[in-house]
C-alpha positions as CSV (number, residue, x, y, z in Angstrom):
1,X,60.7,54.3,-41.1
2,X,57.3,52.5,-41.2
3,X,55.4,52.4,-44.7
4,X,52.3,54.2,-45.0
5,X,49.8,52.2,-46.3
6,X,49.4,53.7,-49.7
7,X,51.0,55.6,-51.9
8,X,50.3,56.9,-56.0
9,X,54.2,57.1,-56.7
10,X,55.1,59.8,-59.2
11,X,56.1,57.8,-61.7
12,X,55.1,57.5,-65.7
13,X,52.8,54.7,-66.4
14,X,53.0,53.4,-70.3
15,X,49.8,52.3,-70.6
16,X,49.2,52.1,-74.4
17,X,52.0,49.8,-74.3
18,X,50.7,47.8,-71.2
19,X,47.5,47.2,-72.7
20,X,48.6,46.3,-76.2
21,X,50.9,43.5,-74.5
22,X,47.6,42.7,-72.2
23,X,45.5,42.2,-75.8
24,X,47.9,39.8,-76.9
25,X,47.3,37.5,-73.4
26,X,45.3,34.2,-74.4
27,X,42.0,33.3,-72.9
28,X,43.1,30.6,-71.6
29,X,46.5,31.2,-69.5
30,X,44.0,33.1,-67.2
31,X,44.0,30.8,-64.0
32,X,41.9,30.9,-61.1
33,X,43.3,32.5,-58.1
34,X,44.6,30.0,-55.4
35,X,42.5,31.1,-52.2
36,X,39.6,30.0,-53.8
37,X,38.0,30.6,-50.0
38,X,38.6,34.3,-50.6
39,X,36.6,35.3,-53.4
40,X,32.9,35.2,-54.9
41,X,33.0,35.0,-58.8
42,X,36.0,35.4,-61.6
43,X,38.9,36.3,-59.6
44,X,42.0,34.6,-62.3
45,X,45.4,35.7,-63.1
46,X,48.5,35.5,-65.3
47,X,51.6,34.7,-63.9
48,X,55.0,36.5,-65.8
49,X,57.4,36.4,-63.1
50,X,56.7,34.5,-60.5
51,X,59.2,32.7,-57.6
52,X,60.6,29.0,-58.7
53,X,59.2,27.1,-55.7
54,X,55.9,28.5,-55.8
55,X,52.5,25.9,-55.5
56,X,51.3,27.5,-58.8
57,X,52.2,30.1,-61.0
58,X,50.1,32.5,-59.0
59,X,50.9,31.9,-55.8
60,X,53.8,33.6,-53.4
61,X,57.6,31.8,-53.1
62,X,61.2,32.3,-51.4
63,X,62.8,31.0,-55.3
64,X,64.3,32.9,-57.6
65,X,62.3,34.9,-59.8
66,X,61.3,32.4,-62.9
67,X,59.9,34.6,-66.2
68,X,56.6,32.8,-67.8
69,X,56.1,32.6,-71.4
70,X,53.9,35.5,-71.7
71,X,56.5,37.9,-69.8
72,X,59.6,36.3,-72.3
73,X,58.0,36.0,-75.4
74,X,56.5,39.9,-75.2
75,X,59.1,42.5,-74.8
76,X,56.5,44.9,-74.1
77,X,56.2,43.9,-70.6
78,X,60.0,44.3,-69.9
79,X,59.9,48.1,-72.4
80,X,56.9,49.5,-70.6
81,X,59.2,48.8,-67.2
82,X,62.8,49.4,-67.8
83,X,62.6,52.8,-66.3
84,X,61.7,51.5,-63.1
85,X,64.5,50.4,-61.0
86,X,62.6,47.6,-59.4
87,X,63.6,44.1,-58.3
88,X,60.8,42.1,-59.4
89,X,60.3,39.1,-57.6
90,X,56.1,38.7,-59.0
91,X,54.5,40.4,-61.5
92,X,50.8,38.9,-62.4
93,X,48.0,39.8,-64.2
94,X,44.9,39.8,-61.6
95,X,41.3,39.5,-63.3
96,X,38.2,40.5,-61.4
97,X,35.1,40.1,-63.4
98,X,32.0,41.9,-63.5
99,X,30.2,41.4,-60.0
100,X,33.1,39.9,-58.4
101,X,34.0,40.1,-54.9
102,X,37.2,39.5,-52.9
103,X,36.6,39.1,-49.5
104,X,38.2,41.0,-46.4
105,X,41.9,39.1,-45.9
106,X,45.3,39.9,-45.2
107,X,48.4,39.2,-46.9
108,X,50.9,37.9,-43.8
109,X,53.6,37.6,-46.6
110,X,53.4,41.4,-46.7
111,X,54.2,42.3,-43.0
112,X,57.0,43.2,-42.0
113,X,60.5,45.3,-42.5
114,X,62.1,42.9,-45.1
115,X,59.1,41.8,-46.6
116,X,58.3,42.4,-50.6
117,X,56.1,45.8,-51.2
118,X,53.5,45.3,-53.7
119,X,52.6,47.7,-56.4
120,X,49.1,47.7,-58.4
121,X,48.9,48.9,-61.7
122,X,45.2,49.5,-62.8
123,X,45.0,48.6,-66.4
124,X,41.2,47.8,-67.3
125,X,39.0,49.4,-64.1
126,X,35.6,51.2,-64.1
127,X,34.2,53.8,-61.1
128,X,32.1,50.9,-59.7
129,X,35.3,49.0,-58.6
130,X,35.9,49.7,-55.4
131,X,38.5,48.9,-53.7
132,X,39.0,48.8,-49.8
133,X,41.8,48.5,-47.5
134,X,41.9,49.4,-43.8
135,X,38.4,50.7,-44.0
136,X,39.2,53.3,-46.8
137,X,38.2,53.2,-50.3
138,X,42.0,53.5,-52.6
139,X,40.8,55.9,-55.7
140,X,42.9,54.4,-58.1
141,X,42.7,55.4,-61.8
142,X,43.6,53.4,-64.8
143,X,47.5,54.3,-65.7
144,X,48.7,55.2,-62.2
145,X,50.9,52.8,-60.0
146,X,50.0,52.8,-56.0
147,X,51.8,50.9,-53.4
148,X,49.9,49.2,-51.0
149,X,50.2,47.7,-47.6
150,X,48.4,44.3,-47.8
151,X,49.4,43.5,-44.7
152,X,46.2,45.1,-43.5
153,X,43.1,44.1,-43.9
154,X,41.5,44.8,-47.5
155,X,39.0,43.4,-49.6
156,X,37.4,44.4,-53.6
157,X,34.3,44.7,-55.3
158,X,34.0,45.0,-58.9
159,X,30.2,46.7,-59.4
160,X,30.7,47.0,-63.0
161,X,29.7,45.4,-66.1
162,X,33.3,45.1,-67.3
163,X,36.1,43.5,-65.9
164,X,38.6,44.7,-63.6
165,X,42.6,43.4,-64.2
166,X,45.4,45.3,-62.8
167,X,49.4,44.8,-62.7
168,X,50.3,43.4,-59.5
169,X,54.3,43.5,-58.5
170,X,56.2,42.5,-55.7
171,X,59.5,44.0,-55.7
172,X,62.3,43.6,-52.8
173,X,62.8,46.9,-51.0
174,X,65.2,49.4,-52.7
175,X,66.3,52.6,-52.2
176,X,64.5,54.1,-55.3
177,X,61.2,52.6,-54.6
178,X,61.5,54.1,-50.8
179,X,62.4,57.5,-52.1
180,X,58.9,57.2,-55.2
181,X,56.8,55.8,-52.5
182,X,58.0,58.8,-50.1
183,X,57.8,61.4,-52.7
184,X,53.8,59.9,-54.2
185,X,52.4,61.1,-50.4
186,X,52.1,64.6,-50.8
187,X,49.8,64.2,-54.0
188,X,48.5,61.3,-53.2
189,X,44.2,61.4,-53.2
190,X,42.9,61.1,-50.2
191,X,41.0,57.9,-49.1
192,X,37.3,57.8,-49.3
193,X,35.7,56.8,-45.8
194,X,32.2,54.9,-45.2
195,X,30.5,54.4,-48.2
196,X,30.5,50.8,-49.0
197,X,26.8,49.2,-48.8
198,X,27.4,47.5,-45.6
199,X,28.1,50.9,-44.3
200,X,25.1,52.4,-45.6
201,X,23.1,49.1,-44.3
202,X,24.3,50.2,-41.1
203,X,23.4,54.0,-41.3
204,X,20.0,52.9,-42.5
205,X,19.3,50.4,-39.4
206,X,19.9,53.4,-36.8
207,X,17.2,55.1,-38.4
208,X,14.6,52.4,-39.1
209,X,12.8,51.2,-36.4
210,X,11.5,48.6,-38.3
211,X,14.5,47.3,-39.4
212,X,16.6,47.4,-36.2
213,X,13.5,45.8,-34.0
214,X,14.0,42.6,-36.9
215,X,17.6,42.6,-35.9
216,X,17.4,43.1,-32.0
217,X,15.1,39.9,-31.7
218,X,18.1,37.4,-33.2
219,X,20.4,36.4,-31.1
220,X,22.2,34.0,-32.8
221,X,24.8,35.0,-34.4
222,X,24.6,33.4,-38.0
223,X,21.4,34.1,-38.3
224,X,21.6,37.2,-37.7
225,X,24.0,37.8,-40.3
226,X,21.6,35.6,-42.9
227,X,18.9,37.9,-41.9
228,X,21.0,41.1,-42.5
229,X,22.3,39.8,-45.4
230,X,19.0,39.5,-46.5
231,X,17.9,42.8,-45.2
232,X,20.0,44.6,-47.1
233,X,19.4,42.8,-50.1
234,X,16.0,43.6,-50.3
235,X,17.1,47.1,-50.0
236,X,19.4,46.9,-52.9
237,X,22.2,47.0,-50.6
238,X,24.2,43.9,-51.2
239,X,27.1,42.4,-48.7
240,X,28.6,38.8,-48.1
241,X,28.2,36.7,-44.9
242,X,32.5,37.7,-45.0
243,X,32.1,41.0,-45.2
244,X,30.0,41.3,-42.2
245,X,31.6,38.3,-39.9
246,X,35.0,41.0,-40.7
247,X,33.3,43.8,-39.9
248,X,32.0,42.4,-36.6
249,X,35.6,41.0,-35.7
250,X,37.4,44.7,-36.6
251,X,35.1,47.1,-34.9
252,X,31.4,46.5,-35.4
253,X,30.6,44.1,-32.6
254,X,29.4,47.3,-30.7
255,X,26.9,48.6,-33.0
256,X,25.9,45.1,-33.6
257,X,25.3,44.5,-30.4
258,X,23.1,47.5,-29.4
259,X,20.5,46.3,-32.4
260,X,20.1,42.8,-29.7
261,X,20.1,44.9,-26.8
């Protein structure tokens, strides 16, 4: 059976316990993400499982699941889990700060029928985060637990003052977590559609003259992103140069390419 690509599983989150053990992380264990390429701003984590041959303590492995110091000296971590039946082979603390952007990637670790199936705990997360994956926003809420396909393309803003850390897992595929993905769908929320700012940008082109005759006349293509870019920066609509090279490559090219016609 192929995996949807996300799912709220119906299962009890212990937050008060989560975040107590979260308060109790030092400053400075956070590290800064490894794919430095894919992000704009604070994007750091906190490794508390992660594989033994892994590059860093953040980044993916084939080992055998090694327990950091936060995750072993904090038996809160371990409490607010032991009624899931998971086989952890990651568990990290992912920090976005305020105004923080991940850009449009996949995770190619993630594809495929044996591959590990990643879980996301919100923890600390304001409205403004927004976070998008095959073109649809996820509405996840602080103290839920989602699966997510990152095999397909997704990316994260953080439009808020505060910052945004989740509880990221990768767990081997079981039989329970088939059966709380499969029974999350039905009450799953329902992906929002369209309304990031480079959407908007785009909607506010096809009915600005102005605008779209500035954007016909390039026909390069970088700078005709830097000139979009710009465009919808003056318009308090703000996008990276990624976001828009991705959007070109995964659909986009057409209604780029009626603005040069």
């Amino acid at each position: 059976m192929t995996a949807p690509a996300f799912s709220r599983l119906p299962v009890t989150v212990n937050l008060p316990l989560l975040l107590q053990a979260l308060a109790a992380i030092d400053e400075d264990r956070w590290q800064g993400h490894f794919n430095s390429a894919y992000y704009s701003g604070d994007w750091s984590g906190v490794a508390l499982i992660s594989p033994s041959d892994a590059l860093t303590e953040l980044s993916p492995g084939q080992g055998q699941p090694l327990r950091r110091a936060p995750w072993s000296d904090d038996q809160r971590w371990h409490e607010a889990l032991r009624d899931w039946s998971l086989d952890i082979v990651s568990a990290r603390l992912l920090r976005l700060g305020p105004g923080g952007r991940i850009h449009e990637h996949r995770d190619y670790d993630l594809d495929g029928p044996d591959a590990d199936l990643r879980l996301h705990v919100p923890l600390l997360s304001a409205p403004e985060v927004d976070f998008w994956l095959d073109g649809q926003r996820i509405p996840m809420s602080v103290g839920e637990c989602w699966f997510l396909d990152l095999s397909r393309p997704h990316r994260v803003e953080n439009r808020s003052a505060q910052p945004r850390i989740h509880l990221v897992l990768d767990c081997r595929p079981g039989p329970w977590l088939a059966r709380q993905i499969a029974d999350g769908l039905p009450t799953t929320p329902e992906a929002g559609v369209g309304q990031s700012d480079l959407v908007r940008f785009q909607q506010r082109v096809e009915t600005d003259p102005h605008l779209a005759r500035t954007l016909q006349g390039l026909h390069d293509v970088d700078a005709f992103i830097e000139s979009a870019v710009a465009l919808g920066a003056g318009q308090g609509l703000h996008f990276t140069r990624e976001e828009l090279r991705a959007a070109m490559r995964n659909g986009l090219r057409q209604w780029s390419e009626q603005w040069k016609a």
